[in-house]
HTML snippet that shows the backbone in 3Dmol.js (N, CA, C, O; Angstrom):
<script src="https://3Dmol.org/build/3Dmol-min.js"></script>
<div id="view" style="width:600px;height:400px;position:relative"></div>
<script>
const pdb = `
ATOM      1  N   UNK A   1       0.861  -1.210   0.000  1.00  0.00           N
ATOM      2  CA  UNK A   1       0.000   0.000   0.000  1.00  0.00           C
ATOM      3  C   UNK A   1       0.884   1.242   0.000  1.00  0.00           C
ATOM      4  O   UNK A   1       1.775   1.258   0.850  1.00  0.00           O
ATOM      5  N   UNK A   2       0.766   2.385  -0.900  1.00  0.00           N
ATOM      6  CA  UNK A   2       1.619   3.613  -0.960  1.00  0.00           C
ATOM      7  C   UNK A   2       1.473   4.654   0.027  1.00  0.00           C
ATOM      8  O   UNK A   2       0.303   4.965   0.250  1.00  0.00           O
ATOM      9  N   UNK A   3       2.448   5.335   0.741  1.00  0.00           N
ATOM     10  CA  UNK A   3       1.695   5.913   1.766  1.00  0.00           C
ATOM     11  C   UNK A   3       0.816   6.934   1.346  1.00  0.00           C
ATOM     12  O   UNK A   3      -0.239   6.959   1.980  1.00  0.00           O
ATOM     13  N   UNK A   4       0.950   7.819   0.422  1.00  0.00           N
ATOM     14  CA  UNK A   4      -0.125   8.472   0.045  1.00  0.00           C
ATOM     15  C   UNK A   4      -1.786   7.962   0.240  1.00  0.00           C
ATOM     16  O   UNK A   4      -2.720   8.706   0.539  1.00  0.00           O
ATOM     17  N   UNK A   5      -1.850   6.701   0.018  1.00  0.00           N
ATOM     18  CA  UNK A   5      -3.319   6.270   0.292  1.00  0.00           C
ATOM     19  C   UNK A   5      -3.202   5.923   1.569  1.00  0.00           C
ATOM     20  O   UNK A   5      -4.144   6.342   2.241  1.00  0.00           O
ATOM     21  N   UNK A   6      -2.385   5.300   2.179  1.00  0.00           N
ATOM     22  CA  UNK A   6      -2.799   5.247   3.419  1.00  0.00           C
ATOM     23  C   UNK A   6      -3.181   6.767   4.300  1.00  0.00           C
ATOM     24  O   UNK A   6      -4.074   6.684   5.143  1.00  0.00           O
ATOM     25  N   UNK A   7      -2.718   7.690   4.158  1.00  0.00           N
ATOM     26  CA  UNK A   7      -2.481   8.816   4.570  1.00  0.00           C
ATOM     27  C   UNK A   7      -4.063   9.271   4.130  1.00  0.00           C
ATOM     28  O   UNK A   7      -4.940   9.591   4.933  1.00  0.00           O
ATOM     29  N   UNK A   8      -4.173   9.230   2.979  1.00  0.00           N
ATOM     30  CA  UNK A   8      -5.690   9.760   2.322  1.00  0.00           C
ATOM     31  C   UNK A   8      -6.918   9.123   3.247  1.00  0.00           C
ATOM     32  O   UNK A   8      -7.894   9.843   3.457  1.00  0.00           O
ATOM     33  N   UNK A   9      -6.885   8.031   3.696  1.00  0.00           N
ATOM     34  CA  UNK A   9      -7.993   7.086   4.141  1.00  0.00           C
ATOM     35  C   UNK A   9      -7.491   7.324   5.439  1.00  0.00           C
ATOM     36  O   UNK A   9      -8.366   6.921   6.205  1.00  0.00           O
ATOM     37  N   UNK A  10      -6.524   7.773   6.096  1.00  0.00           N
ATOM     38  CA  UNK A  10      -6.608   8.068   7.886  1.00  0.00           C
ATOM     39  C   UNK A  10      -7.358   9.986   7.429  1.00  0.00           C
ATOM     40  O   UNK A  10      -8.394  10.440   7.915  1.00  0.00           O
ATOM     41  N   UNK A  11      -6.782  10.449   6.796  1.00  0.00           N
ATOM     42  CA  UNK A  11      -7.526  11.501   6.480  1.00  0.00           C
ATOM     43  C   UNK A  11      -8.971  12.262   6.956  1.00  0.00           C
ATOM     44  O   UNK A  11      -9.373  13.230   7.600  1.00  0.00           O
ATOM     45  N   UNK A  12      -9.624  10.682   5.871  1.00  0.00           N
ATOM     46  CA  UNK A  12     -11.067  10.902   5.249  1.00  0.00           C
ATOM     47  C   UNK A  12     -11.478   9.727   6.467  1.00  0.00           C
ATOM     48  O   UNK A  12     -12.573   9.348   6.052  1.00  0.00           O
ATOM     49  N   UNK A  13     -11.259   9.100   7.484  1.00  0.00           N
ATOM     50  CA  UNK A  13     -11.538   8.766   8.485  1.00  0.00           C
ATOM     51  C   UNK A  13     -11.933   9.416   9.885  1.00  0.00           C
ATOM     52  O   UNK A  13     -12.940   9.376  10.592  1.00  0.00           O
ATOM     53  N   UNK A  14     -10.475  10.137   9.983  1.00  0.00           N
ATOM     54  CA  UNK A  14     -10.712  11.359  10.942  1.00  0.00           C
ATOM     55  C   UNK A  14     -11.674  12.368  10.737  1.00  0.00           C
ATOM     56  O   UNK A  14     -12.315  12.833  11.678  1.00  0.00           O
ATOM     57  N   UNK A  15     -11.861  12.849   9.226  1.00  0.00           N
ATOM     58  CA  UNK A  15     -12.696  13.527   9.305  1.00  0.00           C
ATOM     59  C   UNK A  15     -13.815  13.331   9.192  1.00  0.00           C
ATOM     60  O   UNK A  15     -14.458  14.349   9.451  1.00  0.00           O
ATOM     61  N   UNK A  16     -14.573  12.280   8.852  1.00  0.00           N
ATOM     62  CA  UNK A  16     -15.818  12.043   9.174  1.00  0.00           C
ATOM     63  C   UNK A  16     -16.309  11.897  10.657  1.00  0.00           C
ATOM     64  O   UNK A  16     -17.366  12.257  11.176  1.00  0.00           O
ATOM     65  N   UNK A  17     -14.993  11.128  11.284  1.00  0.00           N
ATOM     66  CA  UNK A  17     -15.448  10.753  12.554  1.00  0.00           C
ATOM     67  C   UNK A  17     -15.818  11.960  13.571  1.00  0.00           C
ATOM     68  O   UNK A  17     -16.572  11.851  14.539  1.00  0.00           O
ATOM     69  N   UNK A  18     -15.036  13.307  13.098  1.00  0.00           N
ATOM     70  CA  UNK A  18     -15.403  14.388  13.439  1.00  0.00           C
ATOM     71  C   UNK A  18     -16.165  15.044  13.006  1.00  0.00           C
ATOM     72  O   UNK A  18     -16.872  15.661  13.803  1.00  0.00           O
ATOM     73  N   UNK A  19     -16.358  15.201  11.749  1.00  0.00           N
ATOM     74  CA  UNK A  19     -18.027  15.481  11.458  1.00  0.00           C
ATOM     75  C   UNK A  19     -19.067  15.143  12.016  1.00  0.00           C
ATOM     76  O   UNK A  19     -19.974  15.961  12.171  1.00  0.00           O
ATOM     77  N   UNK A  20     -19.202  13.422  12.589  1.00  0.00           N
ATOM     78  CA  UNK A  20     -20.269  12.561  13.145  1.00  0.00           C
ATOM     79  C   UNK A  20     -20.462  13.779  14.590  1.00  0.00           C
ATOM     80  O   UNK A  20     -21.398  14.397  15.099  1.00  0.00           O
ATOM     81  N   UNK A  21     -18.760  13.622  14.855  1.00  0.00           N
ATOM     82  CA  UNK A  21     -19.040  14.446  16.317  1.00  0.00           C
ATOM     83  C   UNK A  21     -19.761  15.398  16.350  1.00  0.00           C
ATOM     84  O   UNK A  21     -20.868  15.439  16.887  1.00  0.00           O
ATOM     85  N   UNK A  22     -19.132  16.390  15.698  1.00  0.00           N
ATOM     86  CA  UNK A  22     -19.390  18.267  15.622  1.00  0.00           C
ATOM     87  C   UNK A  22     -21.194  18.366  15.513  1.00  0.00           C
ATOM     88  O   UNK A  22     -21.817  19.293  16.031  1.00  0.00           O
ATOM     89  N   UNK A  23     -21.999  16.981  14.575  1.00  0.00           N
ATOM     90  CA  UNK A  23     -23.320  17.141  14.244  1.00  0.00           C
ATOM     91  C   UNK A  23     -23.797  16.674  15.699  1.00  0.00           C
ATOM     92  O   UNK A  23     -24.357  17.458  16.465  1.00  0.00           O
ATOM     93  N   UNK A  24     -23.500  15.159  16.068  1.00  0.00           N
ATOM     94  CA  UNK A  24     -23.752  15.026  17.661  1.00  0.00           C
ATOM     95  C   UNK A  24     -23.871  16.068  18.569  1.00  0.00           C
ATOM     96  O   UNK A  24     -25.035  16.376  18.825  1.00  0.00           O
ATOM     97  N   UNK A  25     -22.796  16.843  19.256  1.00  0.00           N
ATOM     98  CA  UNK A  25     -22.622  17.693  19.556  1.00  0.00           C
ATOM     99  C   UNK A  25     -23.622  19.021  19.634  1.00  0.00           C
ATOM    100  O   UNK A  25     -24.223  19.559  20.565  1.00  0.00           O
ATOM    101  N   UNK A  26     -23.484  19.363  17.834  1.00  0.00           N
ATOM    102  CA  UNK A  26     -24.558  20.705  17.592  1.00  0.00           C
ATOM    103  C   UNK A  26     -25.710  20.369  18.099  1.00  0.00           C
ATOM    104  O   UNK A  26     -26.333  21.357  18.489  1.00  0.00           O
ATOM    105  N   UNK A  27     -26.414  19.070  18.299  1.00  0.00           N
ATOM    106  CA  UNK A  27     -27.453  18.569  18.633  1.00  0.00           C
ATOM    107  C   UNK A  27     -28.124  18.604  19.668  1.00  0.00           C
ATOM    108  O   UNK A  27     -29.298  18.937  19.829  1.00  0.00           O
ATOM    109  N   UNK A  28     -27.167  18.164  20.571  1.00  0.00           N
ATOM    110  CA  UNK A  28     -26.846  18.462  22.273  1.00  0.00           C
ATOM    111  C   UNK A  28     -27.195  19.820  22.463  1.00  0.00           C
ATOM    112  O   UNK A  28     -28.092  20.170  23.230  1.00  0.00           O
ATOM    113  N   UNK A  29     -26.401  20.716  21.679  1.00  0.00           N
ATOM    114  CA  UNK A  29     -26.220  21.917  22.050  1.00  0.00           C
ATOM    115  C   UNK A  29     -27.699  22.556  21.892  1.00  0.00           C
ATOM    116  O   UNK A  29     -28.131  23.180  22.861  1.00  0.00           O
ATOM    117  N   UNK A  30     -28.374  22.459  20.918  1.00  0.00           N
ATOM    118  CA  UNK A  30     -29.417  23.335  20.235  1.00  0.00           C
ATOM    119  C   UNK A  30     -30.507  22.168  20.793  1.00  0.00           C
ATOM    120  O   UNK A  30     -31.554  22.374  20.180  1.00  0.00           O
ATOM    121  N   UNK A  31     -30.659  21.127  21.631  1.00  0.00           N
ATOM    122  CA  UNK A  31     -31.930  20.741  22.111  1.00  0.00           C
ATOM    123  C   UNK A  31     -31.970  21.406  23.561  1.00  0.00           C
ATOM    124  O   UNK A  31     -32.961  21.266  24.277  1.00  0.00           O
TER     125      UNK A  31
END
`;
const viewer = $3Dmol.createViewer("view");
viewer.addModel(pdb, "pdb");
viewer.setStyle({}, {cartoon: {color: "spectrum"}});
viewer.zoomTo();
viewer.render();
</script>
């Protein structure tokens, strides 16, 4: 595997997983 893709897919991992959060979160916040 090249690190470029590995790097791309920890990427686009982290950032979803923080997206999931930030929407969780806003959720919390605004109920």
């Amino acid at each position: 595997m090249p690190v470029a893709e590995a790097l791309s897919w920890l990427i686009a991992i982290i950032a979803g997983s923080s997206l999931i959060f930030a929407v969780l979160a806003y959720r919390s916040v605004m109920r």
